[in-house]
N, C-alpha and C positions, 0 to 999 in steps of 0.2 A: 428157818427150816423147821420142819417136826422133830420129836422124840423118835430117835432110834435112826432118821437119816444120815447117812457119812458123805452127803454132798459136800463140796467146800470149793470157793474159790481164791486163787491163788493171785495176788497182785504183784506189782512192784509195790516195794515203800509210800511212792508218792497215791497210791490207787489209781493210777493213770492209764495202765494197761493189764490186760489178762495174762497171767504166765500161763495157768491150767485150771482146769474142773475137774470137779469128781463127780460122777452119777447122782443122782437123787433117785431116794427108795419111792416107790410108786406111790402115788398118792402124797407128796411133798408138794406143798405150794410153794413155788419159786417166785419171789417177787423180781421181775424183769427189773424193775429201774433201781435195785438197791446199791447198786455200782455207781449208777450218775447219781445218787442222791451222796452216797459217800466221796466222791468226788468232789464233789461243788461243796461239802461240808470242808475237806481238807484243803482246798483253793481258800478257801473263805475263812480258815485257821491261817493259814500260811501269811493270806493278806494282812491278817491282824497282826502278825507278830513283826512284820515289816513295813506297813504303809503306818505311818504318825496320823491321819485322818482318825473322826472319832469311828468307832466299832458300828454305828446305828448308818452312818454314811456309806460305808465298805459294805457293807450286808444289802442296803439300798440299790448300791450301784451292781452288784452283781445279779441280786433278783430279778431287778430290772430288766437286765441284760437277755436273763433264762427267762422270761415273761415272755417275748419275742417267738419263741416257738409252741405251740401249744403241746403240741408232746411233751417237753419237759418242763414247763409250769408249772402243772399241779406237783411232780417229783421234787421241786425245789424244795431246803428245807426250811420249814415254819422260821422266822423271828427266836422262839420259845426253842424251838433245837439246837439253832448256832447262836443266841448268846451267850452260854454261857462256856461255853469250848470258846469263842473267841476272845471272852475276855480273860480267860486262861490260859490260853495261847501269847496275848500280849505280854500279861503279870509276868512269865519267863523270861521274856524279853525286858521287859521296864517294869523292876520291882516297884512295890506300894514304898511310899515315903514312910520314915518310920516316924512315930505319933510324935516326938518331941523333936524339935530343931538341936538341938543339943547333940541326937544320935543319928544326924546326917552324915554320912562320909559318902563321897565323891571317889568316884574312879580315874582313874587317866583317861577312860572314854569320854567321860564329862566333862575333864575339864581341859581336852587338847580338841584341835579341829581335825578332820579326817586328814590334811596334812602332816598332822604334829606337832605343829605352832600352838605353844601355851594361847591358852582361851582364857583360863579364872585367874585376872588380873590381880583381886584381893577375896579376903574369906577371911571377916571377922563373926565368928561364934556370938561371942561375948554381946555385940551392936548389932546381929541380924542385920547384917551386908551382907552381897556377894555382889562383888563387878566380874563381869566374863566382856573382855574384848581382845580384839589381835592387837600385837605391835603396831602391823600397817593401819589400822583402827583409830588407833590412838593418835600416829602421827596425824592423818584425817584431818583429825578434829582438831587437831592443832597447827594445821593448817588452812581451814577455814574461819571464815569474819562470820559465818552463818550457820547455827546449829537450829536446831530444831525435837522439842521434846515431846514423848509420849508416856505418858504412864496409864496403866488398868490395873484394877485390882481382881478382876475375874479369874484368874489361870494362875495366879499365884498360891501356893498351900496357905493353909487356913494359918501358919507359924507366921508367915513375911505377911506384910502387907502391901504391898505393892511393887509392881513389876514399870521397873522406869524405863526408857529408851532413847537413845541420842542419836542423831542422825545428822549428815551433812549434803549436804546438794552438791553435785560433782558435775562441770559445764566442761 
């Protein structure tokens, strides 16, 4: 709005819907789509801090999506506006690792399953381990003649070196 205007609109939290307005003084330019731009900015926070996909895929997919009508296209916002609300949106959600393996601590979120069931089997500091599997997991594996392994070093922090994986075929 201008200097000296006392327009204002009034949302819910989510910016989902209009509770009220207030007038605008003459001659205030009112941008019509600043609502759905706000909108699809806090949809596109919200995504981040809940969808595990990376930030540049979730931004993709909802652009995409507003691309679809030509009315709100061009209102979608730029790349350069939501990334960095969305990767600050996620950081609340899933802190930065801290710089030394040393000052990793682990929550009960991380290391129970959304059941409850202990998940971080072992956690030596000292040897840069960590095994995370279930009990029924384990049994698995020691119940099959047939394992099968994977390891990558891509998605591992720069402290571990590689992220291993066991796996059993289940007939």
């Amino acid at each position: 709005g201008s200097r000296g205007c006392s327009g204002k609109l009034y949302t819910n939290l989510d910016a989902t819907e209009v509770i009220r307005t207030g007038e605008h003084a003459e001659g205030c330019r009112v941008d019509a789509h600043a609502f759905y731009h706000q909108q699809q900015l806090n949809e596109l926070k919200r995504l981040a801090a809940g969808d595990p996909r990376p930030v540049l895929e979730i931004y993709d997919e909802l652009a995409s999506n507003a691309s679809t009508s030509l009315e709100t296209a061009a209102y979608f916002p730029t790349w350069e506006q939501a990334r960095n609300t969305m990767y600050y949106s996620r950081s609340k959600r899933y802190p930065r690792l801290p710089a030394r393996r040393q000052d990793l601590r682990l929550t009960a979120e991380q290391t129970t399953t959304k059941s409850g069931a202990q998940f971080l089997m072992y956690h030596s500091p000292t040897n840069d381990i960590l095994i995370f599997a279930t009990e029924d997991g384990v049994k698995l594996l020691a119940q099959s003649n047939c394992w099968c392994g994977d390891g990558t070093f891509k998605i591992v922090p720069s402290w571990y070196q590689q992220l291993f994986t066991l796996h059993v075929f289940l007939r």
